[in-house]
C-alpha positions as CSV (number, residue, x, y, z in Angstrom):
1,X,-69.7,-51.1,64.0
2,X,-72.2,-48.8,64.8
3,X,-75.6,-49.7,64.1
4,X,-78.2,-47.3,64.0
5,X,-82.3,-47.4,63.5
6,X,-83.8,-44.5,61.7
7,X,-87.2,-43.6,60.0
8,X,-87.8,-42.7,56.6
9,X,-86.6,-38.5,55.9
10,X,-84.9,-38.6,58.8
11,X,-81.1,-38.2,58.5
12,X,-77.5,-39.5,59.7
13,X,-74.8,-37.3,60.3
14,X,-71.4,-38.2,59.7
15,X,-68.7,-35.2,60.6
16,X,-69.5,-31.8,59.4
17,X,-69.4,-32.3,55.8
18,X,-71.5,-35.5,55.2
19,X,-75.2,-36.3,55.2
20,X,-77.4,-39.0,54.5
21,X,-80.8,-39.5,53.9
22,X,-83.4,-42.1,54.3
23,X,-85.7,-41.9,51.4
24,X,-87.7,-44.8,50.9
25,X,-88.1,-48.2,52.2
26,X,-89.7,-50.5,50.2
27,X,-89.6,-54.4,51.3
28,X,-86.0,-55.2,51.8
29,X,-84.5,-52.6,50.1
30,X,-83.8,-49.0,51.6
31,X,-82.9,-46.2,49.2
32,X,-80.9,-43.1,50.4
33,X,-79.2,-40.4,49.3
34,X,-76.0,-39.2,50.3
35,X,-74.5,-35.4,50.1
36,X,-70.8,-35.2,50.7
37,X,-68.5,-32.2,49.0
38,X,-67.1,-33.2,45.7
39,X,-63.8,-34.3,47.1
40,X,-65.2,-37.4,48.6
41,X,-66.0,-40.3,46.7
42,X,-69.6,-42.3,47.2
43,X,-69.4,-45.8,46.0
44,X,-71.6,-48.8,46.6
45,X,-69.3,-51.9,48.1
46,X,-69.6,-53.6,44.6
47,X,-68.4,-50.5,42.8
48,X,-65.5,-49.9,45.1
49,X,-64.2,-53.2,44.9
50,X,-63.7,-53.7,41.3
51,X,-62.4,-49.8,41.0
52,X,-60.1,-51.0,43.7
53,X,-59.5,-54.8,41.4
54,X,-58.2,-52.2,38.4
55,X,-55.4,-51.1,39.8
């Protein structure tokens, strides 16, 4: 795994396509925001898991 430090607006690149942004840190908690083209799907671990319990 990769681990990686950045700052607040500054941004990680993954591939050509995919971008995300750190947009606030607040305590523990870290909020970013992801672009990706609308072919690829953004889920939070949670999310993915019980899409991937449904089937």
């Amino acid at each position: 795994m990769l681990n990686l430090t950045r700052s607040v607006r500054k941004t990680i690149r993954t591939g050509n396509d995919i971008k995300i942004l750190i947009l606030q840190i607040r305590g523990i908690q870290v909020y970013v925001g992801i672009s990706a083209p609308p072919e690829i799907t953004v889920h939070r671990e949670e999310v993915y898991q019980r899409i991937r319990q449904s089937f």
